[in-house]
N, C-alpha and C positions, 0 to 999 in steps of 0.2 A: 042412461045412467045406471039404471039396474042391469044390464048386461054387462058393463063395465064392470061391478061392484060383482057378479057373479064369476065372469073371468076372472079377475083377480084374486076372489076367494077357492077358485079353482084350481088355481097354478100355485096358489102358498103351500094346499094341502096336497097335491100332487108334488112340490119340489121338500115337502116336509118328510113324503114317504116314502119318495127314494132315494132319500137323503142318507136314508138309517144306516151304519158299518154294521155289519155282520159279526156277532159275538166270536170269540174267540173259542178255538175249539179245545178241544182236552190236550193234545199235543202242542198247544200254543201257551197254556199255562205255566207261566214259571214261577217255581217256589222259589224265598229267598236264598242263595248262597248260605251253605253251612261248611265251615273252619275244619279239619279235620283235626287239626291240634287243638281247640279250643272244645271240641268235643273227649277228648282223650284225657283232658286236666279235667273239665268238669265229672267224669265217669271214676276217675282217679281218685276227685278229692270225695264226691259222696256216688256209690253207683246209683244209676239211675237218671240222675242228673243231666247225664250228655242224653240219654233220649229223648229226658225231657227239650234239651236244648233242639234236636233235633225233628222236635214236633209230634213224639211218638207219648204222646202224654201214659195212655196205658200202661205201655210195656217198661216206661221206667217207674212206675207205680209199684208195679208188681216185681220187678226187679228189688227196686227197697223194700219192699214188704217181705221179698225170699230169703235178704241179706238178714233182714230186724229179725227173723222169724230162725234162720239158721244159726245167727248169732247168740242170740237167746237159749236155746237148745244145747248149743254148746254151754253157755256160762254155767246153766242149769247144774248141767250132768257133771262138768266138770267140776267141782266145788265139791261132790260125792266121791267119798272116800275107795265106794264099792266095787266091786271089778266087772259085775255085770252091767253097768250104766258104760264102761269104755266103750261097744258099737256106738252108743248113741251120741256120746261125746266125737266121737269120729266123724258121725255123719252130722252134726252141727257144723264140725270145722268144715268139711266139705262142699256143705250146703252152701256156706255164706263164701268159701274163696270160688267157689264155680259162679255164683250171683256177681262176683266182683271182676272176673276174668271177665268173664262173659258178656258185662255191661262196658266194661272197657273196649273188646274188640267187636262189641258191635255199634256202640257211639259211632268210634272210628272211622266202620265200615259204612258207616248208612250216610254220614258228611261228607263222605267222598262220593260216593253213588248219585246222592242228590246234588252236589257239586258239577260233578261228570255229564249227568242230564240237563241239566241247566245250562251246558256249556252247548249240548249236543240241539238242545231246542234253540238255542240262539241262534247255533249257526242257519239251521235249517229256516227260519225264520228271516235271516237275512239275505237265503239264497231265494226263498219265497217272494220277499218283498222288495228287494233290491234289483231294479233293471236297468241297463243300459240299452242305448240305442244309437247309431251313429251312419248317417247319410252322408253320402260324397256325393257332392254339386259340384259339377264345372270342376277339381280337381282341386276342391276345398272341403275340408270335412266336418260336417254339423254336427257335436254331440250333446243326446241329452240323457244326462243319468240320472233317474227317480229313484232313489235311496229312501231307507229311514234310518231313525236311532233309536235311545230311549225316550228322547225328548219329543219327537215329531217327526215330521217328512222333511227329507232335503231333495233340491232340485238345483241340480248342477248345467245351465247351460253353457256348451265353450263352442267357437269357432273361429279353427284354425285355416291360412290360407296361405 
């Protein structure tokens, strides 16, 4: 009985450890899909915005803070009557339309790229894990295709004669 009971407790933890799947590696990680138009409105209506949208929490942080900060500058100087304050009122305006260009075309750019990759690890992914196999017997042909999706593994067998 106790051999039994140690068998047993042998083969659970020996079918438990090579049981384990293999994490997924860096090139197997895929980020959500990002919009490329829904990144371009949000950047539009406040910059900053679409980076945020796009996971780049920082960089649209500091994009609003360049807009608030250039904006500012301009309101400042502009309201001053004086003619040596005009550089400074210039470089307000410019500061805050380059913070707003710029948050614009690179929302844009960055939900298409991460879009693009997402696309590129998929397929690479399906070419990885997707196999078929197909034996001819006797002048009938066995196929077996072991696919997956997002949901799980498919196992297609057919035989044709």
């Amino acid at each position: 009985m106790k051999k039994l009971f140690l068998f047993t407790t042998i083969m659970m933890i020996a079918t438990t450890i090579f049981a384990q799947v293999a994490p997924l590696s860096e090139d197997e990680l895929i980020m959500p899909d990002k919009n490329p138009a829904l990144a371009f409105l949000f950047s539009a209506a406040l910059p900053g915005l679409g980076q945020i949208y796009n996971d780049e929490v920082n960089t649209g942080f500091i994009l609003m803070g360049g807009v608030i900060v250039s904006s500012t500058i301009f309101y400042i100087f502009s309201q001053s009557n004086r003619d040596e304050y005009i550089p400074l009122t210039l470089t307000g305006l410019l500061g805050a339309s380059f913070c707003y260009v710029y948050s614009i075309i690179d929302a844009t750019y960055t939900a298409s790229k991460i879009t693009n990759e997402n696309m590129r690890k998929r397929a690479l992914m399906r070419r990885k894990y997707n196999h078929a196999y197909e034996y001819d017997i006797n002048n009938s042909t066995f196929g077996v295709d072991l696919g997956s999706t997002q949901n799980g593994m498919i196992l297609n067998l057919s035989y044709h004669f």
